[in-house]
C-alpha positions in Angstrom: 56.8 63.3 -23.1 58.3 61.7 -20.0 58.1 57.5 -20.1 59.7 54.7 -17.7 61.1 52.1 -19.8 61.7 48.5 -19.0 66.4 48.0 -20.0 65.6 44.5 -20.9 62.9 45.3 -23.5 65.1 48.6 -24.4 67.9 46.4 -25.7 66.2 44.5 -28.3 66.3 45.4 -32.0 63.0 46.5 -33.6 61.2 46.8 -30.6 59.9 50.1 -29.2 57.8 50.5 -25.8 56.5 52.9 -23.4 55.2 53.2 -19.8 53.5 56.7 -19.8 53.5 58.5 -17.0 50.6 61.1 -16.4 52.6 64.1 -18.1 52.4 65.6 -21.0 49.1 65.5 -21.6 46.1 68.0 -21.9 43.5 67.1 -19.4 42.9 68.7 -16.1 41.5 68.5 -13.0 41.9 64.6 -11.2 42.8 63.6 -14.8 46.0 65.9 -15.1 47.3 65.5 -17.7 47.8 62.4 -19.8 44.3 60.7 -19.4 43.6 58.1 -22.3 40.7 56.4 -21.0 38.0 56.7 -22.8 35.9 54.9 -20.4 36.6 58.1 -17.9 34.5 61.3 -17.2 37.1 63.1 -18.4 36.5 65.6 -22.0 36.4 63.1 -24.8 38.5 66.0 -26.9 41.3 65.4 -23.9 41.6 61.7 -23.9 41.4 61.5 -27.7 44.2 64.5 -27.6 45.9 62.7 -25.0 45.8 59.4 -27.4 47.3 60.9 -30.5 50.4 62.0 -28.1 50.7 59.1 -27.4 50.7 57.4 -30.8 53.1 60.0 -31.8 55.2 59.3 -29.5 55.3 55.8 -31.6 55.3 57.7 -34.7 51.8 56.6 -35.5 48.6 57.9 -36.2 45.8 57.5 -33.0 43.9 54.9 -35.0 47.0 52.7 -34.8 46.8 52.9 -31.1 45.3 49.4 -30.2 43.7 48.5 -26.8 40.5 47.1 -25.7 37.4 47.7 -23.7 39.0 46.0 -20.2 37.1 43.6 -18.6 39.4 42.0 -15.8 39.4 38.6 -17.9 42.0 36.6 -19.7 40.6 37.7 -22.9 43.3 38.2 -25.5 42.9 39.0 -29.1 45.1 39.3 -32.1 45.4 42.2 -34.2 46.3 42.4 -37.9 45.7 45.8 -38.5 44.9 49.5 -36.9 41.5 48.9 -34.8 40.8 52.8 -35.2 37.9 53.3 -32.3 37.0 49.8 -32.2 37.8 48.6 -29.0 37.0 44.7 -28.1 36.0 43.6 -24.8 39.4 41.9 -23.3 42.2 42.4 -21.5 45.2 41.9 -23.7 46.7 42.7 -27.5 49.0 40.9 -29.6 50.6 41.0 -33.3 53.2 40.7 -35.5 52.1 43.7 -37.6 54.5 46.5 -37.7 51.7 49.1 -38.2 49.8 48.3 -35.2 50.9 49.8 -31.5 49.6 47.3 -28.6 48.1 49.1 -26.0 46.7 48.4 -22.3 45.2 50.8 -19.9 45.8 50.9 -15.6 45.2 53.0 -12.9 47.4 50.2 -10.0 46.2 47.3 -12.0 50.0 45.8 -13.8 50.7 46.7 -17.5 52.7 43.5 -19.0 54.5 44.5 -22.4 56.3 41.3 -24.3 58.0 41.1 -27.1 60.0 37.9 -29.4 61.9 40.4 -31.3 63.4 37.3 -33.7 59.9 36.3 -34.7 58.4 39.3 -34.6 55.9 39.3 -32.3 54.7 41.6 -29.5 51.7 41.7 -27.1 50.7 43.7 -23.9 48.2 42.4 -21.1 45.8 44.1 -18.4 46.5 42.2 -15.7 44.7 43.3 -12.0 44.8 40.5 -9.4 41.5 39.3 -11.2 43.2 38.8 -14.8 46.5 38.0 -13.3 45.0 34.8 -11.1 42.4 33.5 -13.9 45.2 33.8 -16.5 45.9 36.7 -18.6 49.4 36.5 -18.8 49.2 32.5 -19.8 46.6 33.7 -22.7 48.8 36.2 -24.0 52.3 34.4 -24.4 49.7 31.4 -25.9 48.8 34.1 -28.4 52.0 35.0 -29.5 53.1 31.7 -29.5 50.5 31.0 -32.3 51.8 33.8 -34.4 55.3 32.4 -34.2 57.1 33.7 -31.2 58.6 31.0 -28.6 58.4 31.5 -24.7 62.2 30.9 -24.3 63.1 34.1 -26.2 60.2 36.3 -25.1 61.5 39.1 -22.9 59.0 40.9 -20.8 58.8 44.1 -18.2 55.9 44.5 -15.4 55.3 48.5 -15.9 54.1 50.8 -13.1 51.5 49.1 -11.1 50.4 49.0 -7.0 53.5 47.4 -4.8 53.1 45.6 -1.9 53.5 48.2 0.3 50.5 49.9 -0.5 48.3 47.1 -1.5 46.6 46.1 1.8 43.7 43.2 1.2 41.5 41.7 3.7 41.9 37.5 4.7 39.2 36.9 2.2 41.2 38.0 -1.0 44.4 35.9 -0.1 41.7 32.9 1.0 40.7 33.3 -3.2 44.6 32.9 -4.2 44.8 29.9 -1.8 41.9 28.0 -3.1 43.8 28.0 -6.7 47.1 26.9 -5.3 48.7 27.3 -1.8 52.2 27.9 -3.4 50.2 31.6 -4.3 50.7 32.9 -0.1 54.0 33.8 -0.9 52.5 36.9 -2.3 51.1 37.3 0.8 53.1 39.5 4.1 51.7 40.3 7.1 49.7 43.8 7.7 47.2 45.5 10.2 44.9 42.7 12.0 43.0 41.4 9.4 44.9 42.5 7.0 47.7 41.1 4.7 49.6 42.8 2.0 49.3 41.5 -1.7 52.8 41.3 -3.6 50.8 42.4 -7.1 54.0 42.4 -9.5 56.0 39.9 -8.3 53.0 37.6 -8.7 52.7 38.7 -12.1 56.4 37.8 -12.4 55.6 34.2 -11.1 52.6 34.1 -13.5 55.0 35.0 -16.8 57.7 32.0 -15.4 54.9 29.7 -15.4 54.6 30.3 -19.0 57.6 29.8 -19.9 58.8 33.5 -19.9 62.3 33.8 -17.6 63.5 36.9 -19.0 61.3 39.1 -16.9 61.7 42.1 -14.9 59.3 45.0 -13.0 60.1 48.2 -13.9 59.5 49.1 -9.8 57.3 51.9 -9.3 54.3 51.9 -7.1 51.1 54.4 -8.9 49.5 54.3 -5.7 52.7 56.0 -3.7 53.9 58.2 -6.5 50.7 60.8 -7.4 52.7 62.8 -9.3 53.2 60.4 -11.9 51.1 58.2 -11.8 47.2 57.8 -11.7 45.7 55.4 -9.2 42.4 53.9 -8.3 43.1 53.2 -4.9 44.9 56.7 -4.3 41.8 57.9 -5.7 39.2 56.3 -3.6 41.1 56.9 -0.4 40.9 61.0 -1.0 37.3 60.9 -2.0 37.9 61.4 -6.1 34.6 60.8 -8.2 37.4 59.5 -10.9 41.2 58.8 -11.8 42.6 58.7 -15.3 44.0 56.1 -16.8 47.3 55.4 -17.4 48.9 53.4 -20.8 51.6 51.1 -21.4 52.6 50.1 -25.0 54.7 48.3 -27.4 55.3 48.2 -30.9 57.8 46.5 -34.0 59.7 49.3 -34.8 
């Protein structure tokens, strides 16, 4: 099962992580092949298929898979054990439990995996331009912190997500960055009139720095540009689809 994989989080000891791609999977149609979103149209038997992959890729059974029922928030809750089919409303997972496999779903939005691998502590975020601006990424190294893992050896990669490039926004979107600080218009370039282009990782980068997190890279691939492998929402609605799958990135103490 092909994966993209962060080298900074690959190098530490008893950490494993994945960025699927959308191979190896079951499902067909717009949601060929590795669709794990249950909250798509697709066949509930293909996403649950699609999920166990997944986990075994991990060496785990599904209901060790943890992720939650995304919400664009900061959200972020802890787990201490396998959540099976429970899924919380939130945006991000973290734990220091070796049996549980932190999970977040994304179709463009950016998948943020972390890891202290000396405390033993991992998380991973949701984090669209909506999570990413009212804090998800702060919430998430705030959670690990509590269980023991310190900002200054955290080590995190920015998975697949939209780039710039392909991420055109209208004045009114960058005008909601700007109101929260105007140091945020450097994610900002120039597009069509009226339109600017929205630097969606690299703000995510700026967002772990400010909590504390310097070891940090993006793993630099754009879902929206590359359809065959990767799923994206924006692709998507620009061809007319009536749905996308959904994509996951996770982590896990190996």
């Amino acid at each position: 099962m092909p994966v993209v994989q962060s080298s900074l989080l690959a190098a530490l000891p008893g950490v494993r992580h994945a960025f699927f791609t959308r191979q190896g999977g079951v499902s067909g149609g717009v949601y060929d092949s590795l669709n794990v979103g249950r909250g798509s149209s697709d066949a509930a038997a293909d996403v649950e298929e699609n999920r166990r992959r997944a986990a075994g890729w991990f060496g785990v059974m599904p209901d060790a898979l943890n992720t939650c029922y995304q919400i664009h928030s900061a959200r972020t809750h802890t787990a201490e054990a396998p959540w099976g089919r429970y899924r919380p409303e939130g945006d991000a997972v973290v734990t220091a439990q070796r049996s549980v496999v932190c999970g977040a779903l994304h179709a463009d939005c950016a998948p943020v995996l972390i890891a202290d691998a000396e405390a033993g502590v991992v998380g991973a975020a949701h984090a669209g331009w909506k999570g990413a601006l009212t804090g998800v990424v702060a919430e998430t190294v705030a959670a690990m912190t509590r269980l023991g893992a310190d900002p200054a050896r955290m080590v995190a990669a920015v998975g697949p997500c939209i780039a710039s490039e392909s991420y055109e926004v209208g004045e009114e979107f960058e005008a909601r960055f700007l109101a929260d600080s105007e140091d945020h218009r450097r994610w900002f370039s120039p597009g069509a009139p009226g339109k600017r282009q929205f630097d969606l990782p690299g703000f995510v980068l700026s967002r772990l720095a400010e909590a504390g997190v310097d070891q940090a890279e993006w793993v630099g691939c754009d879902t929206c540009a590359d359809g065959d492998r990767f799923y994206s929402n924006r692709r998507a609605f620009h061809r007319g689809e009536a749905d996308y799958g959904r994509l996951l990135s996770a982590i896990m103490l190996a």
